[in-house]
C-alpha positions as CSV (number, residue, x, y, z in Angstrom):
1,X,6.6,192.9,65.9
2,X,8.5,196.1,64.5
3,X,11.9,196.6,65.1
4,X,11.5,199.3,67.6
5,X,9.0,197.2,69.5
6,X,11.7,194.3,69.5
7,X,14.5,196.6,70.4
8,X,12.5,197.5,73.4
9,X,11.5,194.2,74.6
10,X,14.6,192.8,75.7
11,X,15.2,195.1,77.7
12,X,12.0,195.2,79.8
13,X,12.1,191.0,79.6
14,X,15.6,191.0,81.4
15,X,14.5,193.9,83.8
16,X,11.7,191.4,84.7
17,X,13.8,188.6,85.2
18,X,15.5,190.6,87.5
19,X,12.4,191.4,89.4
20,X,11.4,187.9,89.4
21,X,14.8,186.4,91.2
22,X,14.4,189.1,93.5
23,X,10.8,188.5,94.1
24,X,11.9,184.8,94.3
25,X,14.8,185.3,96.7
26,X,12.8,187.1,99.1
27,X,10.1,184.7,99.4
28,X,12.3,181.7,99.7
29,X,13.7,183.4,102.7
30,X,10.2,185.0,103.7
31,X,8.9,181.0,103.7
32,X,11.8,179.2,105.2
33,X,11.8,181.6,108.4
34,X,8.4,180.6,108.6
35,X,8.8,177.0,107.8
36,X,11.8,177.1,110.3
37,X,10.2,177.8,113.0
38,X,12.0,181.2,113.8
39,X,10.9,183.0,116.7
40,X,9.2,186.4,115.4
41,X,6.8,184.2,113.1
42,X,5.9,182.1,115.4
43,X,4.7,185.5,117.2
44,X,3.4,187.2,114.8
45,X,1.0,184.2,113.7
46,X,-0.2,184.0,117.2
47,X,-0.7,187.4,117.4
48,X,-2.9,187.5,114.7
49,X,-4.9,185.2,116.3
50,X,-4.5,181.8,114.0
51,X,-3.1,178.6,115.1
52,X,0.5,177.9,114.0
53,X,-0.7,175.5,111.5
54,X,-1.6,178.8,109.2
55,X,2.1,179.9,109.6
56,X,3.0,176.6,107.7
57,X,0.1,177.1,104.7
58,X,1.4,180.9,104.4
59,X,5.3,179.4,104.3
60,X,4.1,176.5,101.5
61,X,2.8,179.4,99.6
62,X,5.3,181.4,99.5
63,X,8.1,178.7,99.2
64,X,6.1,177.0,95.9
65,X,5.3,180.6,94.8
66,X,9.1,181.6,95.1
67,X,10.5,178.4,92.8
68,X,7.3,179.3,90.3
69,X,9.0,182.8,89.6
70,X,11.6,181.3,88.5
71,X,9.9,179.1,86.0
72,X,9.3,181.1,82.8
73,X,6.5,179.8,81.7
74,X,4.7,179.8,85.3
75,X,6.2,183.3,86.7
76,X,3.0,184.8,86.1
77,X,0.7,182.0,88.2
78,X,3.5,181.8,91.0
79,X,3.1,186.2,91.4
80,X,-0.7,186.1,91.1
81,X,-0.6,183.6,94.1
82,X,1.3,185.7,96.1
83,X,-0.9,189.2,95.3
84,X,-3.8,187.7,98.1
85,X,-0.7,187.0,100.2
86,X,0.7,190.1,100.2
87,X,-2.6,192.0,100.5
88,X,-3.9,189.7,103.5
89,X,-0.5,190.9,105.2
90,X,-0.7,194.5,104.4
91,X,-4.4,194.0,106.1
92,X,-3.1,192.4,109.1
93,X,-0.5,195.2,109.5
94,X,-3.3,197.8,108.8
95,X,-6.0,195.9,111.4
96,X,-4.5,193.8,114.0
97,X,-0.9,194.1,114.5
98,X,0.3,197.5,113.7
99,X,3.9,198.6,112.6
100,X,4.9,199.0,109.1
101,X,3.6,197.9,106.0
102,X,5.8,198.7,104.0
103,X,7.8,195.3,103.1
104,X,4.2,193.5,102.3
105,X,3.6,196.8,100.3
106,X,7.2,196.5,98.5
107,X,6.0,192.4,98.1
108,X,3.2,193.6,96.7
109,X,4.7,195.7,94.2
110,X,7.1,193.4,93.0
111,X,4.8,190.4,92.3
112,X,2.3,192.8,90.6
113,X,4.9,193.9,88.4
114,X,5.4,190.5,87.8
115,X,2.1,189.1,87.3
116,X,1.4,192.1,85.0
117,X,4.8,191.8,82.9
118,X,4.0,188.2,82.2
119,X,0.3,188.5,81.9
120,X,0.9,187.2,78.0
121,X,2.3,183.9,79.2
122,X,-0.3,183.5,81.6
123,X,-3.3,183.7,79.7
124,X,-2.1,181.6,77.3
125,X,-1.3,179.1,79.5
126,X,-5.0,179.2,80.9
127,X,-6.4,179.3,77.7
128,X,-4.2,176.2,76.3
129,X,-5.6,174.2,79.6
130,X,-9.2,175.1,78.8
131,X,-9.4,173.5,75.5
């Protein structure tokens, strides 16, 4: 790597980080309002039309995708989980329930940043499991 390439890169890895904990935090509170059982979930899910059981999948996802940002080696895995998430949520904003979509959106944004800005780690984590 040359020294201008290295004088650039840690820089952009600590403005990921940053994106990652924020990522993280918001889907750690994102799952646990879910898991918790708070009210505008629980309507939400059953406006959409799926049992409550579906609430619970979305909240494990999120939680376990929330601690995986954190984890440098599996940032990238936990934000590509999340980037079907998000866009199933942007869909059901678009389709069934209406009102804004712009937190899924933002979601969407930061855990594609994510996934991106870690893509290195990722794929050779993949290939390291495949042989």
């Amino acid at each position: 790597m040359s020294t201008n390439a290295a004088s650039l890169e840690a820089p952009r890895s600590g403005v990921l980080w940053v994106v990652q904990v924020l990522g993280a935090t918001l889907f750690l509170i994102s799952g646990l309002a879910k898991l918790s059982g708070d009210d505008q979930m629980i309507q939400t899910f059953a406006a959409v039309g799926v049992r409550q059981w579906f609430r619970y999948v979305t909240a494990l996802i999120e939680f376990a995708s929330a601690i995986l940002l954190l984890i440098p080696a599996l940032s990238g895995i936990g934000a590509l989980l999340l980037v079907p998430t998000m866009i199933g949520a942007i869909l059901i904003h678009f389709l069934i329930i209406g009102g804004s979509p712009a937190l899924p959106i933002g979601l969407l944004i930061v855990v594609s940043i994510v996934a991106w800005g870690r893509k290195d780690t990722t794929l050779r984590l993949i290939s390291r499991n495949r042989s």
